[in-house]
C-alpha positions in Angstrom: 79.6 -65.3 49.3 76.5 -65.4 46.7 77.1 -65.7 43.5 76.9 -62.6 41.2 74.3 -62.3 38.4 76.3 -60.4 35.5 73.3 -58.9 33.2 75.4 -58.3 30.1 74.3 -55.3 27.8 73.9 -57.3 24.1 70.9 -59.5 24.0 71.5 -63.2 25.7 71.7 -66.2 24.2 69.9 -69.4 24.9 72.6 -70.7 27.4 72.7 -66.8 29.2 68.9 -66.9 28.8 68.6 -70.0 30.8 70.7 -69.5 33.6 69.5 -65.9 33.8 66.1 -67.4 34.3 67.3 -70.1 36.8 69.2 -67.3 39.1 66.1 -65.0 39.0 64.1 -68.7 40.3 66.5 -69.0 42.8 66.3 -65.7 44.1 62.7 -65.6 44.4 63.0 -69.1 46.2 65.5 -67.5 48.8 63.5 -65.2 49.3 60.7 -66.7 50.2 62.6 -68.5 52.7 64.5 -65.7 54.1 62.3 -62.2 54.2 59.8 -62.4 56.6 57.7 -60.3 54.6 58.1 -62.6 51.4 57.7 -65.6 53.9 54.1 -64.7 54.8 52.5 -63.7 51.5 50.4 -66.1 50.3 48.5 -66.1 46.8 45.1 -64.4 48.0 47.3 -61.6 49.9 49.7 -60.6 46.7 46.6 -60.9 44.1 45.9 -57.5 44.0 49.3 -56.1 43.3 49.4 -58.5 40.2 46.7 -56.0 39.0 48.7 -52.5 39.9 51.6 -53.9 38.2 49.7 -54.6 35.4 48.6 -50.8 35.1 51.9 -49.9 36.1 53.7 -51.8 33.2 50.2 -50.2 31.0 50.8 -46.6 32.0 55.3 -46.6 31.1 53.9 -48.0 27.3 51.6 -45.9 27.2 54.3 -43.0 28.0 56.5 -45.3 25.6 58.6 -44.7 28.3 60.7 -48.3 27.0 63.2 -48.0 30.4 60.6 -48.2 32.9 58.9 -50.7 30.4 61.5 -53.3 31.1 61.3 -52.5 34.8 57.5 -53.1 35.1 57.7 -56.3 33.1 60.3 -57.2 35.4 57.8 -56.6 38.0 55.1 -58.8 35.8 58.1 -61.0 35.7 58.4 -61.6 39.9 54.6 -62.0 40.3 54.4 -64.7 38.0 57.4 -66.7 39.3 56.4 -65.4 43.4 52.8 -67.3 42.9 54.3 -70.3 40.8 56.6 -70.7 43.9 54.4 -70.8 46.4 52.1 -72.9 44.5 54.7 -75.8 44.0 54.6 -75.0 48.4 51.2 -76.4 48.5 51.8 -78.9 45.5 49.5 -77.2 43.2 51.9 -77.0 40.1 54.8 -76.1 39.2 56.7 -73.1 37.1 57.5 -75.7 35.0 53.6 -76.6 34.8 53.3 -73.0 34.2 55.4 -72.9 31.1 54.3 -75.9 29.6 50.8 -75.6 29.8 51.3 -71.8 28.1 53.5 -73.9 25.5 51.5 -76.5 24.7 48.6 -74.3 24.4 50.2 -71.5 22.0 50.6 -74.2 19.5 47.5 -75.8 19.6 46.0 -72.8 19.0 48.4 -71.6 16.1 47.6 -74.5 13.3 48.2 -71.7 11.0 52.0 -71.7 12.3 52.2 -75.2 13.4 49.9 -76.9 11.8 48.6 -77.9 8.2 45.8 -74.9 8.5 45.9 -71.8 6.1 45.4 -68.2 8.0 45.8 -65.4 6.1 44.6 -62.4 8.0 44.1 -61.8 11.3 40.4 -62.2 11.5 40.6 -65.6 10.7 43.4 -66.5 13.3 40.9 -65.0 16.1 38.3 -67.3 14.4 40.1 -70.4 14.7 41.1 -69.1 17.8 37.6 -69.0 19.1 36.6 -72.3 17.6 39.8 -73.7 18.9 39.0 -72.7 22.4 35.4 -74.3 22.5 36.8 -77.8 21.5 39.1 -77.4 24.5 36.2 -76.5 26.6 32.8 -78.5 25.7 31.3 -78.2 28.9 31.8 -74.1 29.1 28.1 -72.6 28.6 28.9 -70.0 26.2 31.9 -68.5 23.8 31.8 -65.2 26.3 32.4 -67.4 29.6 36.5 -66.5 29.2 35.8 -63.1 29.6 37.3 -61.9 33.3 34.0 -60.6 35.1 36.7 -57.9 36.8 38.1 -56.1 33.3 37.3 -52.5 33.5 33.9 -52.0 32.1 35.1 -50.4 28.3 37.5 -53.1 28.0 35.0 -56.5 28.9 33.0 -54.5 26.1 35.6 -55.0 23.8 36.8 -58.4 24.8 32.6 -59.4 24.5 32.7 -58.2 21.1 35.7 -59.9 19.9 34.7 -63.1 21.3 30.9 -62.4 19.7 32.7 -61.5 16.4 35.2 -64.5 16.6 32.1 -67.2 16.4 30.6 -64.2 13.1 28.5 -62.4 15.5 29.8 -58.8 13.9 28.6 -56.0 12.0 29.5 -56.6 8.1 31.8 -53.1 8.0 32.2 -50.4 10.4 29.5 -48.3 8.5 26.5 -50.2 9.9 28.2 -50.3 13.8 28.5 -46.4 12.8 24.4 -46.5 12.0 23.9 -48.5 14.8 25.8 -45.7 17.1 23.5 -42.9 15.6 20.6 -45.2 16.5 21.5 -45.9 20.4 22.1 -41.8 20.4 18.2 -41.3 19.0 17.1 -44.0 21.9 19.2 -42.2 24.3 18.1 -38.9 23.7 14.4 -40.0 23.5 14.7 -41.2 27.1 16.3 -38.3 28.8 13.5 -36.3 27.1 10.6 -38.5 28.4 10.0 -37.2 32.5 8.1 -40.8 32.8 11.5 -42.8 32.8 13.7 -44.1 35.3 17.0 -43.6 35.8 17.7 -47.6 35.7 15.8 -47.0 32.0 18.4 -43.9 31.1 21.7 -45.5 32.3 20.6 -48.5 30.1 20.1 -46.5 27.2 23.5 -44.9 27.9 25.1 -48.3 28.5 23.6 -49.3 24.9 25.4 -46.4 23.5 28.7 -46.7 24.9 28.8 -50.5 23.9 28.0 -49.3 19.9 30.9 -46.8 20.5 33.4 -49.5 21.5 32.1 -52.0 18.8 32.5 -49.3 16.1 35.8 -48.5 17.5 37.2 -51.9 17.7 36.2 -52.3 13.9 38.0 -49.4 13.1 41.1 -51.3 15.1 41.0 -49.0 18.0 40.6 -50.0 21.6 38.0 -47.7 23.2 39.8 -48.2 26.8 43.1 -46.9 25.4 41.2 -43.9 23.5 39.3 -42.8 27.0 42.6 -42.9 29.0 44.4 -41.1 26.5 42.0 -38.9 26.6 41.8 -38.9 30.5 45.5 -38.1 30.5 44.8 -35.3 28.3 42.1 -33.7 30.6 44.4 -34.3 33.5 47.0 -32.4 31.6 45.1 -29.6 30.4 43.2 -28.8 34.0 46.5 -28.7 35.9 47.4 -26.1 33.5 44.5 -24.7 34.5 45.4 -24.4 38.1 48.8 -23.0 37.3 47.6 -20.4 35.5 45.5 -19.9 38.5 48.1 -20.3 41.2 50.3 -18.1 39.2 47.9 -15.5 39.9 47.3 -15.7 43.7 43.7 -16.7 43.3 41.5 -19.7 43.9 39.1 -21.4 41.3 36.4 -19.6 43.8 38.3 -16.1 42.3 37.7 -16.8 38.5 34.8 -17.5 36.4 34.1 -19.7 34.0 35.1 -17.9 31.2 38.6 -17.3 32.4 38.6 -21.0 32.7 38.4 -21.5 29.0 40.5 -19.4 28.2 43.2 -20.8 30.3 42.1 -24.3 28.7 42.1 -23.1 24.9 45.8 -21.9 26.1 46.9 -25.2 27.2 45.2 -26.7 23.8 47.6 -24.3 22.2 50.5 -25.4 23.9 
């Protein structure tokens, strides 16, 4: 008979901690062994769904939905331990590698904490941070080489920035990335206007002025991916209401006009 894992309700201690962690190992280990599915995965095949759990654990904070929180992480949780597994298969490393490496690195790159270096603000941690990270890695060509080439596109934006701004490669307040916003939307503008340019030359234009946006945003301390899916999740929210309204009357959208849309929408604004 296998042993059963109690999970007790009040937070574990070190000892309960441990062997919670080392029965979650060895279940991950048996199964790897003993599902044929889990059996044939390999890193490249399961890399993907590393990804839509990410999103998955993303969308349950965003809903500050804290249940299905500590499911997704859980999730996290298997993907992480499922790849060190099979890693330690082919010799690679270890989960033990895994955790050491994260260790060892957390407090190198905290002097502020374990060290004899002063930090009081978080700007200057991410600057130490930054100048931390090219010591470790000389031969890297540039500060913005860490930045994963398959981030959505508003996020890489904002991980560019910080990594510009963690070397002083910023704007001195968020006034002047404001100007520099009001600038992009002049350049913009003039280029949609001119019937001589390209529409390479607009989306550029366009592409300058949603990278001001993010940079003003993110010195403002807001994420500009987080704002656009909020906002997504409102327009989702809004249209649906929208079609019930719609529904509700036995039509199709081909039935109503415009107008009638807005007003449906201004209702769901209400509500």
């Amino acid at each position: 008979m296998s042993k059963k894992i109690l999970i007790p309700s009040a937070p574990l201690g070190k000892e309960e901690s441990a062997q919670a962690f080392a029965d979650f190992v060895q279940i991950v280990q048996r199964l790897r062994k003993e599902c044929p599915w889990d059996r044939e995965q390999t890193q490249e095949s399961i890399r993907h769904l590393l990804i839509e759990e990410a999103y998955e654990t993303l969308e349950a904070i965003e809903k500050a939905d804290w249940q299905e929180v500590k499911k997704e992480l859980g999730d996290l949780f298997l993907h992480i331990v499922f790849h060190a597994v099979m890693a330690n298969e082919e010799n690679r490393f270890t989960l033990k590698d895994v955790i050491l490496a994260i260790s060892e690195k957390l407090i190198r790159r905290h002097p502020h904490v374990y060290g004899e270096i002063k930090a009081s603000d978080a700007q200057t941690v991410l600057g130490n941070w930054e100048k931390i990270k090219q010591v470790e890695n000389p031969k890297k060509l540039s500060v913005l080489d860490g930045v994963p080439k398959h981030l959505p596109g508003l996020l890489q934006a904002h991980r560019i920035q910080e990594k510009a701004a963690g070397v002083g490669f910023d704007f001195p307040n968020p006034h002047e990335a404001f100007l520099k916003v009001q600038e992009e939307i002049q350049e913009y503008a003039e280029k949609l206007s001119d019937p001589g340019s390209t529409m390479d030359e607009k989306e550029g234009e366009l592409g300058d002025v949603l990278f001001s946006i993010i940079n003003h945003a993110r010195l403002n301390g807001l994420v500009a991916e987080s704002a656009i899916r909020r906002t997504n999740h409102k327009f989702i929210s809004r249209f649906m209401y929208i079609e019930k309204k719609i529904k509700g009357l036995e039509k199709t959208f081909e039935d109503v006009s415009l107008e009638e849309m807005d007003k449906y929408w201004d209702e769901a604004k209400r509500v």
